[in-house]
N, C-alpha and C positions, 0 to 999 in steps of 0.2 A: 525796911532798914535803910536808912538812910547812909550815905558815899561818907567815908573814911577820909579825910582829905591829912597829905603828908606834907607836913614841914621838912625843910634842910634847913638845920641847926648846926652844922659846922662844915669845913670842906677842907681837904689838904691838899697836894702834890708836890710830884718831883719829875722833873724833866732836863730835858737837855736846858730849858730855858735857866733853871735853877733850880735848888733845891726847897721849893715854896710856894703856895700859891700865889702869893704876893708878885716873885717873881715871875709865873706865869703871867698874871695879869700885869705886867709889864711888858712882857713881851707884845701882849693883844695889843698892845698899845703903842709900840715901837713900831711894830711890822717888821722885825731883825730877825732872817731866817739862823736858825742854831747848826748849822750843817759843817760838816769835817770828815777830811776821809779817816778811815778807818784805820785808829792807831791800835787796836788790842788784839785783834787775833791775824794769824799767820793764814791769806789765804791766798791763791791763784788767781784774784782778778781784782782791779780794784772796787773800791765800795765807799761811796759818800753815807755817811752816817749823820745822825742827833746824837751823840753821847750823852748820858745823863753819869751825872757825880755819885757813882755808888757806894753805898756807905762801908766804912771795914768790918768784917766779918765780929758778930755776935758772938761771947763769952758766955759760960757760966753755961745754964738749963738748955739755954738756945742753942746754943754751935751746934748739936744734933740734928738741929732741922734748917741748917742754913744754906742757902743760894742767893746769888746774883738779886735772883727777881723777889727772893723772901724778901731781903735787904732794903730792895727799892719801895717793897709795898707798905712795907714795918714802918719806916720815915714817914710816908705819907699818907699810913693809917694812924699813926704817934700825931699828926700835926692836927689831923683833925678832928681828933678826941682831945686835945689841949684846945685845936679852938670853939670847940664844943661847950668844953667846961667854961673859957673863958665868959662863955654867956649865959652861963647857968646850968647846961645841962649835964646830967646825969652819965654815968660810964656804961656804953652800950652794951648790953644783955644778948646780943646776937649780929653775926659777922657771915655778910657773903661775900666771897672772890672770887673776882674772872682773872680768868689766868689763860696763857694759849700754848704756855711753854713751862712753867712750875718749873720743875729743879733741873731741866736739861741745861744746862751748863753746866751742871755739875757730872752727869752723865757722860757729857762729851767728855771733859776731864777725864775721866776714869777710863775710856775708851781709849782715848789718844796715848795715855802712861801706858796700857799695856799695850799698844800697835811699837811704842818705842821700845818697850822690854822695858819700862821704870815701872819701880811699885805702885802700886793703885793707891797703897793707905788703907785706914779701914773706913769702909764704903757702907752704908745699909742706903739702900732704892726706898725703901718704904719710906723712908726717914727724910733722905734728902733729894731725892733723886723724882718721885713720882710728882703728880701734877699738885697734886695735893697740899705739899710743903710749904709753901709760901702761905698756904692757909692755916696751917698748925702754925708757923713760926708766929703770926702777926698776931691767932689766938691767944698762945701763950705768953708772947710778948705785953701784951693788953688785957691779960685775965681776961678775955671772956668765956664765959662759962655755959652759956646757953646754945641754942642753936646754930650748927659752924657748917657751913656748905661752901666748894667748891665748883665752881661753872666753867665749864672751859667749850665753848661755841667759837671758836678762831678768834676774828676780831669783834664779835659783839659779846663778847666775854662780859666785861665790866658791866657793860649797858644792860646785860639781861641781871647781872648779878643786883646790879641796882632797882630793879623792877621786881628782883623776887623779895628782894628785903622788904619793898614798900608792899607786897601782898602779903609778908610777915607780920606788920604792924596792923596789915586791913583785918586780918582773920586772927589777930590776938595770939601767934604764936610767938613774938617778941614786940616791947615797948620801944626797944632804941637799939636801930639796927645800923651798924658801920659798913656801908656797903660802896662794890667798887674794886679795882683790881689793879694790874701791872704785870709788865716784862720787863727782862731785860734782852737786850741782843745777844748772841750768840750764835756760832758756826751754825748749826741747824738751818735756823730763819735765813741769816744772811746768803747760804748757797743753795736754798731754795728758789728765795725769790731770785736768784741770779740765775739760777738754771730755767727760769720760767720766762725769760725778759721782759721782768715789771720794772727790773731797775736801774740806776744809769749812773754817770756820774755827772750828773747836773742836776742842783736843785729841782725834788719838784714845786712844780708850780698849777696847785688846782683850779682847774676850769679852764685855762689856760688855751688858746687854739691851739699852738703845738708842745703840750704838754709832754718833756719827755721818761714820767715814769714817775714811780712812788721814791722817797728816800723812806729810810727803816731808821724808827727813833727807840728810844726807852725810855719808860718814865713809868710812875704809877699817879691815879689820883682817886680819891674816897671823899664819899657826903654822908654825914649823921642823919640819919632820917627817924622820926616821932611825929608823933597824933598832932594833927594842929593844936585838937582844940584843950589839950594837955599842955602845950606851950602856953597856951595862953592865961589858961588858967593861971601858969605859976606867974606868971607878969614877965613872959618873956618874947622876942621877937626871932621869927625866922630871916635868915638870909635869903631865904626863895621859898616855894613851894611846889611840889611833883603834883600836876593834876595830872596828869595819866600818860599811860604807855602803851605801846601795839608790837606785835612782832608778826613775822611770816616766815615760810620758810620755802625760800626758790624750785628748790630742786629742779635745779635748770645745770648746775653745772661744776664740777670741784673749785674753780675759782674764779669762776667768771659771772656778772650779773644776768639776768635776761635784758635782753636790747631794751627793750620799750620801759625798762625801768620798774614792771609791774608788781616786783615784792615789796619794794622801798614805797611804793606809795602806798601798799595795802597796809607797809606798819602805822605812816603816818597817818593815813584815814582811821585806822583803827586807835592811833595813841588820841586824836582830837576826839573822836567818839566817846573814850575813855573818861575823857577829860571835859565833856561837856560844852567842848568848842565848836566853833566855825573856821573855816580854812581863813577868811575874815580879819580872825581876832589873834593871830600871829604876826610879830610885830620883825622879829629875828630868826633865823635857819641857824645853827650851827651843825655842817653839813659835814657826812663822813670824806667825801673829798680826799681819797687818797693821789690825785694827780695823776691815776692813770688813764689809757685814751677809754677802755670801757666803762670803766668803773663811772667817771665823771657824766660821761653822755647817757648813762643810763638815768643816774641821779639825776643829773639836769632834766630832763622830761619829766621823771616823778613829778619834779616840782613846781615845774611851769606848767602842767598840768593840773595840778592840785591849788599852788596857790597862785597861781598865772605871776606876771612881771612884776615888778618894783618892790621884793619884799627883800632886805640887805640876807648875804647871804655867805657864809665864811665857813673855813677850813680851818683848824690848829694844826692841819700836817704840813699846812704850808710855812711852819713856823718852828715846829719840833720833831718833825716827820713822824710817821707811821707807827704808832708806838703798842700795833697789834691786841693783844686779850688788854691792855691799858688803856686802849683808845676812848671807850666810852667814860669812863671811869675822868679822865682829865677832859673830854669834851663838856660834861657836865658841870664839872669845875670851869670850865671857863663861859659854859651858860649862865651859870650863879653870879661869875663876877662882871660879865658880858652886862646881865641885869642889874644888876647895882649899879 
């Protein structure tokens, strides 16, 4: 049986950069880091952020299933099923999201109203509050009706959610799958990583020699994914193509990589393997790079190992910061527009 190869037929986002991918790919292109301390929530230390422009809260069917991160995925699952259509294609039939945080801001919410003795409001968890929400909202927002999953792996949230779609398409359990994910920030994240000291109030800056710490972004971003050879047929053009993908999983540590880098390269060894390559015939890195001191030094060996010196090699956190189960999701998107 001959390899499945997937087209990306459309792509959206939303970040701190703007709310577009357009704007994204302006950003790549400026080098203007989006960073600001932290004007929205009340907390005990300070915190440099990426805010992203969250949209106002959904009416009608939807307000049931709304949050923060529903809002930001919605936009930037809306953009790129408009620009899908804009080139012919069809309204996708199947939706996977990574998410790493689903309706916790709205949780905290409700937490916080009663620590103060104010009303909660009427609240259902299942609805808006569990991880899942931001995936019912963007379904129902976009009718789609077919197969809807949920992924939430921390920060390879999106990334895997976009590799489960294109094995959707491989084994014929959906034609045109919108896949891809998003957060938003929230107390949670923000005094987590501040109780871990990943993060600082100065930009980060990935790879950096004295890199000092990840910034925490929000943003969401989605790619339409279909059969190539289905594109073609109708007389239409992909934006990119996914030839393959790899994953691993450390079990080295709750948030820390192993030194030698050796999961990060078993994925990428395994994603070129997938995909029919040679370490060779990679031309671009777009690296997860969160600017911290392990994180970077483990990723930099993976890859100087793998594809030795001289291959360009970049971060979108060093532009939108950290924007967690979203990160893969807008990395992708700016691989797409990276290759254009």
């Amino acid at each position: 049986m001959s390899k499945t190869t997937i087209a990306v037929t459309g792509i959206g986002a939303t970040s701190a950069a703007g709310s577009s991918a357009s704007a994204l790919g302006a950003a790549l292109k400026e080098g203007k880091p989006n960073f600001v301390f932290n004007r929205r929530f009340e907390l005990a230390f300070d915190a440099l952020v990426a805010e992203a422009e969250v949209p106002a809260p959904p009416t009608g069917r939807l307000a049931e299933l709304d949050s923060p991160t529903g809002r930001l995925c919605l936009a930037a699952a809306t953009q790129c099923v408009e620009d899908g259509s804009n080139r012919g294609a069809a309204p996708p039939d199947g939706l996977v999201l990574g998410t790493s945080t689903g309706g916790q801001s709205n949780n905290e919410e409700v937490v916080f109203a009663l620590l103060d003795g104010r009303p909660a409001g009427p609240y259902d968890y299942r609805l808006e509050g569990c991880m899942a929400s931001p995936t019912r909202l963007v379904a129902r927002g976009l009718d789609i009706n077919g197969p809807v999953q949920t992924v939430s792996t921390a920060c390879t949230s999106s990334a895997v959610a976009i590799a489960l779609g294109a094995s959707w398409i491989a084994t014929g359990r959906a034609r045109r799958v919108l896949a891809g994910g998003g957060d938003a920030l929230c107390r949670t994240t923000l005094t987590a990583f501040h109780k871990l000291e990943l993060t600082g109030t100065e930009p980060c800056r990935p790879f950096a020699e004295h890199r000092p710490g990840l910034t925490l972004g929000e943003g969401a971003g989605f790619v339409l994914l279909e059969r190539l050879d289905e594109v073609l047929a109708q007389g239409r053009s992909p934006r990119a193509l996914l030839l393959g993908f790899g994953m691993s999983s450390d079990a080295h540590h709750m948030t820390a990589p192993p030194p030698d880098g050796r999961g990060a390269e078993l994925s990428m060894r395994r994603a070129l393997d997938s995909a029919g390559l040679s370490a060779s015939d990679i031309d671009h890195i777009n690296a997860h790079g969160t600017g911290t001191t392990l994180n970077d030094a483990a990723e930099a060996q993976a890859i100087a190992r793998l594809f030795g010196g001289g291959i360009p090699v970049m971060s979108c956190k060093g532009l939108i910061g950290h924007t967690l189960g979203g990160a893969g999701g807008l990395e992708a998107v700016a691989s797409v527009l990276s290759l254009e």
